[in-house]
N, C-alpha and C positions, 0 to 999 in steps of 0.2 A: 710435474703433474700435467695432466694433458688436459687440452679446452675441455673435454667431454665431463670429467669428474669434477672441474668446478662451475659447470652450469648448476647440477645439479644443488650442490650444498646453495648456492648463490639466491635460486630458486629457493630454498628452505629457508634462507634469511630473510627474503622479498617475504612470505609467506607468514614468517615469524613477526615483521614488524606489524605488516599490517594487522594480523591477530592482536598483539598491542596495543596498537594505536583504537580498534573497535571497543577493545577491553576499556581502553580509558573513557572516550565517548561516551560507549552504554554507561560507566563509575559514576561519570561524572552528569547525568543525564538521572540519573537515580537518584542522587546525592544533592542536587540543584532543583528535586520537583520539593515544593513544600510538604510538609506533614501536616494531616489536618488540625494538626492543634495550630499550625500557621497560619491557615487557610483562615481558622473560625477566627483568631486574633484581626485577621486582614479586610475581613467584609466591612464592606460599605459601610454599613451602619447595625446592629445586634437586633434580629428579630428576634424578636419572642412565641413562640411554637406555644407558649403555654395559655398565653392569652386568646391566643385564635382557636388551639383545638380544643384546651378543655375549658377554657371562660365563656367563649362561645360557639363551642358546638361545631366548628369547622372543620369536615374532612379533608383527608390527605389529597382526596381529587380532586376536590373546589380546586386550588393552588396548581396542583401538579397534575393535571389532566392528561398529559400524554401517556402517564403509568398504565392506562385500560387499553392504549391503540398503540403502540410505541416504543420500539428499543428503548426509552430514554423517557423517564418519568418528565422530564420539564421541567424549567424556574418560572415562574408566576411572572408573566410582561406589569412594566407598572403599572398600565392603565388598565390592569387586574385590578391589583393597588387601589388605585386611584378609584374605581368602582366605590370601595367603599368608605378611601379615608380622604378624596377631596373636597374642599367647603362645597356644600350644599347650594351655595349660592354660588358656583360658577368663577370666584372669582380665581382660581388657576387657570383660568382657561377651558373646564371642562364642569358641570355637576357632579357632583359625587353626593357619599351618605353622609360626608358631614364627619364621621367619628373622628374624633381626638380629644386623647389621653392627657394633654401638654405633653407627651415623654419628649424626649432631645432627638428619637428614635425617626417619630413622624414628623418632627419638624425638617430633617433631612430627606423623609421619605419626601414629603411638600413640596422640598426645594425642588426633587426629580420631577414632582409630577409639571412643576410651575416650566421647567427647563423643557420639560417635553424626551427627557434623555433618559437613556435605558441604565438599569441597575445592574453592574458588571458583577455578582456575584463570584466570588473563589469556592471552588470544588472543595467538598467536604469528604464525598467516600469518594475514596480510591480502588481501583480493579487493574489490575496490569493491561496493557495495551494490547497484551495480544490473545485475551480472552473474549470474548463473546456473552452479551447476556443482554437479555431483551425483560422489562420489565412484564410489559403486555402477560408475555407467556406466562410468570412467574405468579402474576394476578389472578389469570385464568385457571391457572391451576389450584388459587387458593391458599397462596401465600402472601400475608397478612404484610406490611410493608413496617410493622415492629417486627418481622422474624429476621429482617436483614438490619435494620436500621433501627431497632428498641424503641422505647418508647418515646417518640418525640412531643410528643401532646406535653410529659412534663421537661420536657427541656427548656430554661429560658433561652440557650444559644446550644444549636445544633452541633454535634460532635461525633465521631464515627463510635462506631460501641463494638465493630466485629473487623478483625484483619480477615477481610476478603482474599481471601486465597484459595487456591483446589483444593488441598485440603478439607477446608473448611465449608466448601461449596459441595464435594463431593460426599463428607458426612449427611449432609441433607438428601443427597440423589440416591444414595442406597436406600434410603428409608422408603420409600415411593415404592409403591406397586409394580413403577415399570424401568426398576432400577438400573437393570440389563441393557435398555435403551439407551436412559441418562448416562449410564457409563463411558460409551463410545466420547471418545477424545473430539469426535468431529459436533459434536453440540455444542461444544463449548470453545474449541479453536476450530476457527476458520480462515 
């Protein structure tokens, strides 16, 4: 056989491996992110969605304020928190409103606020990485933040309720008036 004919296969094995070796990375890259049933097991400490929106009255924007300006809804900083569940009297360090339950919940919330240290939160919904999606937009157009995420008001601990996929995303964009638009591939990969 002559040099010329085994560049080329050789070249095909170079080619072959490295498709492999990607194959396993992305596998393994997939297979190593949590599920949100891990995620909710993993958090800091179990908020309660039930008590804030339907006991009292609290919307999803108090909390998550980026959702009307913002790719990216936002986690509530503690000294969100802390607004309304540090003693009243100052003594963490800051005023607050005072509330608490006893729960074992805000006693850990407490400790943050006493620490001065942020609440490392684990991701609940998942979206592939190489999707695009902007709350903001989704808002303004008047999608209700139960049509992705159900109803969280009765949730005591937050859980994903829809496998975010095209699919499932693209069921929703045909229905819209300006389907033809949503359709294009470039809305949602960038």
């Amino acid at each position: 056989m002559s040099a010329l004919t085994k560049t080329p296969r050789r070249g095909l094995w170079v080619l072959g491996g490295l498709a492999a070796v990607l194959l396993v990375v992305l596998g393994a890259a997939l297979l190593l992110r949590p599920t949100p049933s891990e995620a909710q097991d993993a958090q800091p400490f179990v908020f309660n969605h039930q008590i804030h929106v339907q006991e009292n009255g609290i919307s999803c924007v108090y909390c998550h304020s980026g959702v009307m300006r913002s790719p990216t809804a936002g986690i509530p900083s503690m000294q969100l928190c802390a607004g309304c569940h540090a003693p009243a009297d100052g003594s963490l360090g800051r005023p607050g409103g005072g509330i608490d339950n006893g729960s074992e919940a805000l006693a850990t919330l407490r400790t943050y606020i006493a620490n001065g240290t942020a609440i490392l939160w684990e991701r609940i919904t998942f979206l592939p990485r190489y999707a695009y999606f902007a709350h903001h937009v989704h808002i303004k157009a008047g999608a209700s933040c139960e049509t992705c995420h159900g109803n969280v008001g009765e949730m005591e601990a937050v859980h994903q309720v829809e496998k975010m996929n095209m699919g499932w995303c693209l069921s929703c964009h045909q229905r819209e008036p300006n389907a033809l638009e949503l359709m294009d591939c470039s809305i949602c990969h960038r």
